[in-house]
RODO-2510 file (C-alpha; in nm, 4 decimals, decimal comma):
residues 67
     n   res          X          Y          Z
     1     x     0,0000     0,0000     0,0000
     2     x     0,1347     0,3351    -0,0554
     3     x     0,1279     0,6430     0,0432
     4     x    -0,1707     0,8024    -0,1361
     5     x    -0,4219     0,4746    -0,0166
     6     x    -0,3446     0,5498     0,3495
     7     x    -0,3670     0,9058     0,2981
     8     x    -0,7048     0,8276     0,0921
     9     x    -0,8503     0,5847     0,3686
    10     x    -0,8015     0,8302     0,6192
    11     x    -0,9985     1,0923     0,4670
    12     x    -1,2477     0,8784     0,3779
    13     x    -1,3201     0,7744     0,7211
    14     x    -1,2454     1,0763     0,8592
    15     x    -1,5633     1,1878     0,6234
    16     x    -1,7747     0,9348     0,7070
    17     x    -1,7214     1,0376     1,0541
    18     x    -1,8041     1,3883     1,0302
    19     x    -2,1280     1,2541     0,7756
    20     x    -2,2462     1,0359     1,0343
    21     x    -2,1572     1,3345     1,3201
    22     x    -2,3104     1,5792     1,1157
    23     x    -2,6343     1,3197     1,0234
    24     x    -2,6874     1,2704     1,4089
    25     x    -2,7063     1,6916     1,4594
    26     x    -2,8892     1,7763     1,1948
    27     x    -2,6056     1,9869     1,0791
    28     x    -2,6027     1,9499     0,7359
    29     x    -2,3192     2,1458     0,6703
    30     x    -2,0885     1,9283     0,8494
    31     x    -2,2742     1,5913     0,6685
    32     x    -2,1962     1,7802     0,3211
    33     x    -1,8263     1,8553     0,4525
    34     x    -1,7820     1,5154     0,5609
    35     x    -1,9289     1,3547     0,2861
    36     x    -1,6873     1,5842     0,0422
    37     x    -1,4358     1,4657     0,2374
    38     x    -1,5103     1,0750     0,2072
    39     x    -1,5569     1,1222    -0,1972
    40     x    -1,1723     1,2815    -0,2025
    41     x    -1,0471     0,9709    -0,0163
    42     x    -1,2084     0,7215    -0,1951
    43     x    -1,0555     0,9080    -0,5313
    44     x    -0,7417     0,9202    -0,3757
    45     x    -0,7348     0,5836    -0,2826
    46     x    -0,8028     0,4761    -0,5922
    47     x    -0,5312     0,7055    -0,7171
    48     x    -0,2793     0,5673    -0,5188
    49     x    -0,3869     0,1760    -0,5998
    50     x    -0,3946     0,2230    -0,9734
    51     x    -0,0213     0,4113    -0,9498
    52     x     0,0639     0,1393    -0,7473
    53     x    -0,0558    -0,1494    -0,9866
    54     x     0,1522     0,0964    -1,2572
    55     x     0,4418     0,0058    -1,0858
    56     x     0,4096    -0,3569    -1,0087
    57     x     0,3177    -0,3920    -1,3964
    58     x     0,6549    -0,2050    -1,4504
    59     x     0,8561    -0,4490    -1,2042
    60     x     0,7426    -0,7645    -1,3423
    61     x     0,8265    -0,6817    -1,7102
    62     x     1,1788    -0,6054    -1,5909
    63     x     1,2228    -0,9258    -1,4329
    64     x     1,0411    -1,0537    -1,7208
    65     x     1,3228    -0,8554    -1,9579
    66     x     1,6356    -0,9506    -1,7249
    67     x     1,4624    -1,3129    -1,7770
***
């Protein structure tokens, strides 16, 4: 995992915490905040997995070269 997944998992549930927070107080400008929040991570996250399957598609067709 690298760095942008963790970073992208911990805004996501950091958003789904201040959804859920803002859900339970009927502020609805902390559920929009937190759900803004959750949509970056999850992009981010997905970011940082598809970079990382980049690379790992990059490593094996050097060891594949090298042979």
């Amino acid at each position: 995992m690298n760095r942008d997944e963790l970073q992208g998992k911990k805004e996501n549930v950091k958003g789904r915490i201040k959804e859920a927070v803002g859900a339970l107080t009927g502020n609805k400008d902390l559920e929009s905040e937190g759900a803004n929040e959750r949509a970056e991570g999850v992009a981010q996250e997905q970011i940082g997995r598809a970079s990382r399957k980049v690379g790992e598609a990059i490593e094996n067709l050097g060891r594949k070269i090298k042979g």
